[in-house]
N, CA, C and O of each residue as an XYZ file, in Angstrom:
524
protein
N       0.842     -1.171      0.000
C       0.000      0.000      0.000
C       0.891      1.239      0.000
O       1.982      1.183      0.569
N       0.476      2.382     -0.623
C       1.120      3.637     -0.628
C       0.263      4.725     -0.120
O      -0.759      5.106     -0.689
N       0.803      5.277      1.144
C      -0.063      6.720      1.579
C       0.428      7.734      0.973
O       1.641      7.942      0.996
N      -0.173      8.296      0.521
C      -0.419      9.892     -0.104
C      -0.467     10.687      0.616
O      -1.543     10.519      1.190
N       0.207     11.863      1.183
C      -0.099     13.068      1.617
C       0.832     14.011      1.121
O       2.032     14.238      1.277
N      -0.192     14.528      0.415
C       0.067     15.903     -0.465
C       0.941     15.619     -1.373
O       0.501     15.034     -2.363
N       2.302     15.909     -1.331
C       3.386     15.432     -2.204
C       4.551     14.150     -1.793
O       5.435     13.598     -2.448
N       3.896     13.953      0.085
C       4.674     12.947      0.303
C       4.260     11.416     -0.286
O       3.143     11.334     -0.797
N       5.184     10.072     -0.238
C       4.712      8.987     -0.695
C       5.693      8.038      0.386
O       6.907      8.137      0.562
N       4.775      7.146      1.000
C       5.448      6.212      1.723
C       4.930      4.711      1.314
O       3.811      4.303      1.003
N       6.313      3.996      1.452
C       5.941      2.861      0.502
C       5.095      1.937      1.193
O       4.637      0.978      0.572
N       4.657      2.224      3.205
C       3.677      1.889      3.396
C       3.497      2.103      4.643
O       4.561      2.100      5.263
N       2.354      2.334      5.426
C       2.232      3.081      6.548
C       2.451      1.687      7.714
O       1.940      0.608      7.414
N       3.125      1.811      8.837
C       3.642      0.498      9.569
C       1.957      0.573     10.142
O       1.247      1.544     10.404
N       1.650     -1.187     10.209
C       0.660     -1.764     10.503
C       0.241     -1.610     11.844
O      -0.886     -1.990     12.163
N       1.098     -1.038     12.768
C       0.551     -1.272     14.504
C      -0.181      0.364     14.042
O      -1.022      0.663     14.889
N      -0.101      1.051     13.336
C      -0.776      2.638     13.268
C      -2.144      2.163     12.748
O      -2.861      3.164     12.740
N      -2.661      1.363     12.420
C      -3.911      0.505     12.043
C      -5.269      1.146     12.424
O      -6.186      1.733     11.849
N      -4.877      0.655     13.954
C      -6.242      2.053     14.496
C      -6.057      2.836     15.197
O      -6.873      3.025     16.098
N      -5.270      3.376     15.120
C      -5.023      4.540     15.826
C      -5.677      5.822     15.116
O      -5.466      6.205     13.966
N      -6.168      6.153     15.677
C      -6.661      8.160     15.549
C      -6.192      8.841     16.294
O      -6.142      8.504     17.476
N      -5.646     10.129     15.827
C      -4.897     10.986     16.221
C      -5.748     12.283     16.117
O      -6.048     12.621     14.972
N      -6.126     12.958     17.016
C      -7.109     14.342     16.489
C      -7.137     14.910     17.989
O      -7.292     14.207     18.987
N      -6.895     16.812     17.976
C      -7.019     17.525     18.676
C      -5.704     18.006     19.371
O      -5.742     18.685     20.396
N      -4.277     17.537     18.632
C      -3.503     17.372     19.404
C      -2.629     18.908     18.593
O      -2.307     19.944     19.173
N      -2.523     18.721     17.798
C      -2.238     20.018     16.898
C      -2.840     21.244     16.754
O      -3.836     21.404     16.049
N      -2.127     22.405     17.576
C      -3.378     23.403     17.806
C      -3.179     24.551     16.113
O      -2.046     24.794     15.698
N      -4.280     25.028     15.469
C      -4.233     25.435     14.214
C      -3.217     26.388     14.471
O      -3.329     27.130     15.446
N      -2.137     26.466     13.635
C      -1.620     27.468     13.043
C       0.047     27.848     14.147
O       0.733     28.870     14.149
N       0.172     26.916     14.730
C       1.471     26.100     15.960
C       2.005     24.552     15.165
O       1.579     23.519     14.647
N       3.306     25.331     15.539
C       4.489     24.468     14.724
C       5.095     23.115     15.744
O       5.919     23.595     16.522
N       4.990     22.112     15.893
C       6.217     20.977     16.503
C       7.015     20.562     16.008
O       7.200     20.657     14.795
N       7.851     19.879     16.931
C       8.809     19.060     16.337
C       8.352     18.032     17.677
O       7.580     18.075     18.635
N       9.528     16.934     16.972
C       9.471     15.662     18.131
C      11.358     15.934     18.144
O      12.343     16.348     17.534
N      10.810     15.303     19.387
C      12.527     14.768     20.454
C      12.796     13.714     21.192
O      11.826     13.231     21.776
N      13.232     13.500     21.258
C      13.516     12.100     21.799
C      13.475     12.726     24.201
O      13.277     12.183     25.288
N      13.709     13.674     23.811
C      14.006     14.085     25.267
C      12.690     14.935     25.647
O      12.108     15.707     24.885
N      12.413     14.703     26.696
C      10.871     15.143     27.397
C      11.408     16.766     27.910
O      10.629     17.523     27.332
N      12.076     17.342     28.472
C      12.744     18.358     29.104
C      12.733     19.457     28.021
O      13.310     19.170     26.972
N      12.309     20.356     28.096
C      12.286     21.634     26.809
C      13.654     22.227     27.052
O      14.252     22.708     26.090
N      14.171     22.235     28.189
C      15.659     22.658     28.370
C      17.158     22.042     27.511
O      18.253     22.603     27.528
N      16.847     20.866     26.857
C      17.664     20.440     25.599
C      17.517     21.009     24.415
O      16.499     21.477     23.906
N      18.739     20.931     23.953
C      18.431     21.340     22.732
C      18.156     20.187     21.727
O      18.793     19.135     21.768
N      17.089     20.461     20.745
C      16.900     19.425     19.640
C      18.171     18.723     18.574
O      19.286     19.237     18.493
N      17.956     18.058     18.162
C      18.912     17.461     16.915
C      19.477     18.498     15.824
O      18.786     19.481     15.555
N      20.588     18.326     15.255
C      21.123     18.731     14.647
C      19.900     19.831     13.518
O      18.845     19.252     13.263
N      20.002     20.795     13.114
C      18.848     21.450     12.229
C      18.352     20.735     11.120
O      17.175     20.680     10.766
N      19.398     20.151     10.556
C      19.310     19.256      9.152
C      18.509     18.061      9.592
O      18.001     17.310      8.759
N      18.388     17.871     10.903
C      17.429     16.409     11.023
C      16.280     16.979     11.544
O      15.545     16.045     11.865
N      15.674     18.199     11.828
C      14.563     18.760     12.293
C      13.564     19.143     11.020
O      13.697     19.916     10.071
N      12.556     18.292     11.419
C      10.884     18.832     10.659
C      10.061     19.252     11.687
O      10.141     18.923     12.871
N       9.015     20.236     11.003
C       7.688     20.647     11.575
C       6.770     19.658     11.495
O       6.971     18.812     10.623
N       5.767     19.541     12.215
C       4.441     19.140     12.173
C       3.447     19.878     12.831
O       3.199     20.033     14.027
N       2.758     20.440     11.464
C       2.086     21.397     11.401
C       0.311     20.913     11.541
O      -0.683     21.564     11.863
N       0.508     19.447     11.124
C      -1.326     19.270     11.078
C      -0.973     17.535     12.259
O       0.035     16.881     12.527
N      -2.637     17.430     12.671
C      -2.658     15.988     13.375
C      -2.069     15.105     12.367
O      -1.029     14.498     12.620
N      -2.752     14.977     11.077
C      -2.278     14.067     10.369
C      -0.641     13.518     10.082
O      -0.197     12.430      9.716
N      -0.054     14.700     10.404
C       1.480     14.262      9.481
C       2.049     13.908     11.236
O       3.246     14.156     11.378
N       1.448     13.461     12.315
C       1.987     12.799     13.348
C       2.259     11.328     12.991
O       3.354     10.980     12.549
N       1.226     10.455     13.193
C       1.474      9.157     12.507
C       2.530      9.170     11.759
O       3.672      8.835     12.074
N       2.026      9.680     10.452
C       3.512      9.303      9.268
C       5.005     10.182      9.860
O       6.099      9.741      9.510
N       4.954     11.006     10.455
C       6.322     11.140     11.439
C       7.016     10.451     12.191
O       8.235     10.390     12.352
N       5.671      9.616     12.925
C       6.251      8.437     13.948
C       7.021      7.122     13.022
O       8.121      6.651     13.307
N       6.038      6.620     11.713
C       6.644      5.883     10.655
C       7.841      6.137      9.865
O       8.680      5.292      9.552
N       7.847      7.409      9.561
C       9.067      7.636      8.855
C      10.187      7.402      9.616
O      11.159      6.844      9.108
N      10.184      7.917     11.308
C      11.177      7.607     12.038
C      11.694      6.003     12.475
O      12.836      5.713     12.834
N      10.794      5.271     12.371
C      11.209      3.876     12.315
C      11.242      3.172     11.758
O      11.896      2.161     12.015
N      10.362      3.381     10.406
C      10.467      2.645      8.657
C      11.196      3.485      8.258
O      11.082      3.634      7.042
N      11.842      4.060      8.673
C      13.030      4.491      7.086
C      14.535      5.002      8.398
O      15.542      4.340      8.647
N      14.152      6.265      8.936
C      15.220      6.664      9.553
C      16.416      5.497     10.532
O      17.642      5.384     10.510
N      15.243      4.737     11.373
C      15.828      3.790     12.225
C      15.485      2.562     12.075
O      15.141      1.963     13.094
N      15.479      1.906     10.894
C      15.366      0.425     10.167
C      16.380     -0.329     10.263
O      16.319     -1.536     10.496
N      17.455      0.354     10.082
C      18.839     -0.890     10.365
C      19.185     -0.622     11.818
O      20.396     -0.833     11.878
N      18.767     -0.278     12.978
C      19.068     -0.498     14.137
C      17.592     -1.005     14.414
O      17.718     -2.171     14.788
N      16.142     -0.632     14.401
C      15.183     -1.455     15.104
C      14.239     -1.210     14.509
O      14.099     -0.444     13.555
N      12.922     -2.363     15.458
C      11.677     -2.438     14.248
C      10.538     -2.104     15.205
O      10.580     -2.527     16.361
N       9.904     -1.640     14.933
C       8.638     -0.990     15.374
C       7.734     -1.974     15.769
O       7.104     -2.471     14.836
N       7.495     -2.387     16.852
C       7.153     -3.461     17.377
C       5.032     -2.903     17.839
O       4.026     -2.997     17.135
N       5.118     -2.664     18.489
C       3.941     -1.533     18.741
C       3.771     -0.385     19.324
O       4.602      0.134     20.070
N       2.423      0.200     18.953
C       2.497      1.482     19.282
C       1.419      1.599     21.041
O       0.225      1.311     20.970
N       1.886      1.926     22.114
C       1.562      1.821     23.179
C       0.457      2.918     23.564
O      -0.311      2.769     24.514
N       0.465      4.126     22.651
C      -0.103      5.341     23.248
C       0.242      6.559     22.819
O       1.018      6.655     21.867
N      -0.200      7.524     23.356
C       0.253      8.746     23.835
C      -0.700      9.419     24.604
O      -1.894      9.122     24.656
N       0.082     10.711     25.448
C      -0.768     11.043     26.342
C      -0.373     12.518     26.544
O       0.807     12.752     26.285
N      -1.169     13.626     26.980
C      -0.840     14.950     27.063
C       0.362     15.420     28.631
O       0.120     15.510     29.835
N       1.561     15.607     27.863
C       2.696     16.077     28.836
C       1.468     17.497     29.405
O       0.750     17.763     30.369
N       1.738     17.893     28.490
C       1.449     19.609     29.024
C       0.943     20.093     27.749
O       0.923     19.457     26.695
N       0.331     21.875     28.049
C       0.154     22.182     26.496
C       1.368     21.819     25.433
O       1.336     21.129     24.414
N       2.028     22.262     25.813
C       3.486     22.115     24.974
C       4.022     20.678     25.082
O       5.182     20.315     24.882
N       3.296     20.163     25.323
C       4.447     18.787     25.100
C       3.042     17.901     25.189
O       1.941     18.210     25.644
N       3.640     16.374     24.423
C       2.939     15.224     24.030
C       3.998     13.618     24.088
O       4.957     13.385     23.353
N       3.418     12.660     25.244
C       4.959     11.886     25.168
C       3.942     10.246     24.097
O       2.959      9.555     24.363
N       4.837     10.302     23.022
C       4.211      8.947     22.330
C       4.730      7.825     22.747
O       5.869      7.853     22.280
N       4.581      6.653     23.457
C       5.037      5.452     23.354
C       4.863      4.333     22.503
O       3.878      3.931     21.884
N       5.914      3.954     22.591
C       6.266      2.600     21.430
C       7.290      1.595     21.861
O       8.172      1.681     22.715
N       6.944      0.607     21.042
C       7.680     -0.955     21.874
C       8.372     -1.137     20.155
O       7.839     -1.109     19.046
N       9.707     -1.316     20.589
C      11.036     -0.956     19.524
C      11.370     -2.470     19.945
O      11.222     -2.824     21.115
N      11.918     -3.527     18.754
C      12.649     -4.302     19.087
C      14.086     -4.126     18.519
O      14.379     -4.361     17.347
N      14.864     -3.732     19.378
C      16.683     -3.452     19.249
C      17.322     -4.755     18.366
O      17.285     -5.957     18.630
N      17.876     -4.095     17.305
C      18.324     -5.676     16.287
C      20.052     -5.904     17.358
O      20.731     -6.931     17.374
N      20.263     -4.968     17.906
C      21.529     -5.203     17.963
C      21.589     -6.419     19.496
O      22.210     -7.459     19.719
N      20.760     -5.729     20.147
C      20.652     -6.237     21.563
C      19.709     -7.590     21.587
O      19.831     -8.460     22.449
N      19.006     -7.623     20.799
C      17.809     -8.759     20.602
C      16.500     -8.377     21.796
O      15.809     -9.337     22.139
N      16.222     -7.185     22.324
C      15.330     -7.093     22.798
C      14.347     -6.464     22.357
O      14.430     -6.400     21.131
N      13.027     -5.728     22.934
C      12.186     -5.160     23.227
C      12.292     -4.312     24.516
O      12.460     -4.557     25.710
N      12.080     -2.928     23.563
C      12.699     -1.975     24.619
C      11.257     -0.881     24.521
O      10.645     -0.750     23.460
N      10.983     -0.379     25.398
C       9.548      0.926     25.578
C      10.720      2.295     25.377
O      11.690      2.499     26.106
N      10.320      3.082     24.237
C      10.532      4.522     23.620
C       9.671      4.930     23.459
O       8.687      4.397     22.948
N       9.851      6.659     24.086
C       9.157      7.352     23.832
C       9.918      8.542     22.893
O      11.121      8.767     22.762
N       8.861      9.146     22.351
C       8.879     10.396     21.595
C       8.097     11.516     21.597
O       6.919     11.472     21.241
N       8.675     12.583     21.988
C       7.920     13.850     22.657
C       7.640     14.709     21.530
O       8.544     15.194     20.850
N       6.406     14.912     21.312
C       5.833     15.761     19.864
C       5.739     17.761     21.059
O       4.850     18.218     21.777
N       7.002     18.258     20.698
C       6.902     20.041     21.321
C       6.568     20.616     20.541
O       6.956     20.280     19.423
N       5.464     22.067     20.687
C       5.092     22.773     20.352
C       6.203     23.933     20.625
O       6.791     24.263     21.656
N       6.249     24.373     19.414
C       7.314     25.762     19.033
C       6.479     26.748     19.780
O       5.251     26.757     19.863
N       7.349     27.589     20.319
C       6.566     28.759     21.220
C       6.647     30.094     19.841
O       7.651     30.602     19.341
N       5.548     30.285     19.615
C       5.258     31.412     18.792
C       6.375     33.075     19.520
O       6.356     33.277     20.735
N       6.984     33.778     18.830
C       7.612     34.945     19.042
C       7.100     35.845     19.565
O       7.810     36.523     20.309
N       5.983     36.134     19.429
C       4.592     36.592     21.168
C       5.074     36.322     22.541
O       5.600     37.130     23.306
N       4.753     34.736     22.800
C       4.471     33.860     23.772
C       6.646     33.942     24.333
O       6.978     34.039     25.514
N       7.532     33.882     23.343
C       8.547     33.437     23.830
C       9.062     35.133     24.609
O       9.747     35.241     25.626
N       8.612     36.051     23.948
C       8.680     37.372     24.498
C       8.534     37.652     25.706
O       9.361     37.949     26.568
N       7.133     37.516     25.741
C       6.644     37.599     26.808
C       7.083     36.996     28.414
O       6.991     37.716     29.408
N       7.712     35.139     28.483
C       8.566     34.011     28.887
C       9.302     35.393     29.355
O       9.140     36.038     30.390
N      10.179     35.632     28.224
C      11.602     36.183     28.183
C      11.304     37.454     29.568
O      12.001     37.613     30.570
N      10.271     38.075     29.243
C      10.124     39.573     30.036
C       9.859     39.169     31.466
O      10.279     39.857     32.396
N       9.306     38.282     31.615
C       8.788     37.593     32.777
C       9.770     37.104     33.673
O       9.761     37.235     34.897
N      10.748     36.443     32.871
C      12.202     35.906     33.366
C      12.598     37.104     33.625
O      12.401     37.467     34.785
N      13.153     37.931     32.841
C      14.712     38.947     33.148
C      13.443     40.537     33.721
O      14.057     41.602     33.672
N      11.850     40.705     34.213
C      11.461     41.156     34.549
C      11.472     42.400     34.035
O      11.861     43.407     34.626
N      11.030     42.336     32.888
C      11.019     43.887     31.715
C       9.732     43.993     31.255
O       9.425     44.899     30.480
């Protein structure tokens, strides 16, 4: 099977995403990324490995792309456990990874953050240094 979205093409969406629905988690017109680290105080991955996700939909195929294509020769996407609301800004997804190297089954998560709009980070900022 091949999913379509928009101009993307994946040669097939991993089967534990089956029934999963994803809706309400993407607020209109707010940017994420995912991280592997729950703590907003890290910094993300290199820039060249950072995408947005801009709609509910392109969550799923984010979570797939990261383990059907990005992380295929280290592990396989065993199932998908959940997700659940960190905070406004944060979302932690779980998943059951089987490690080719180690021969196990290991629980990963992946934290879908909301980009703080240049308003909102202002404001943070004034609040902190009290301006």
């Amino acid at each position: 099977m091949i999913v379509v979205y928009s101009e993307i093409k994946f040669k097939s969406m991993n089967k534990v995403f089956n029934n999963v629905s994803i809706e309400g988690i993407v607020e209109p017109g707010q940017l994420y990324i995912f991280d592997e680290c729950r703590d907003r105080g890290y910094s993300p991955e290199p820039i060249e490995c950072l995408f947005c996700v801009k709609e509910d939909k392109e969550i799923l195929l984010a979570l797939d792309m990261e383990y059907s294509i990005v992380l295929a020769e280290t592990c396989q996407l065993m199932e998908f456990l959940g997700f659940r609301k960190v905070n406004r800004n944060c979302h932690e997804f779980k998943l059951l990874v089987y490690e080719k190297d180690t021969g196990e089954n290991i629980k990963r998560s992946l934290y879908l953050h909301r980009i703080l709009p240049f308003n909102e980070h202002l404001a943070m900022v004034r609040r902190l240094f009290r301006q």
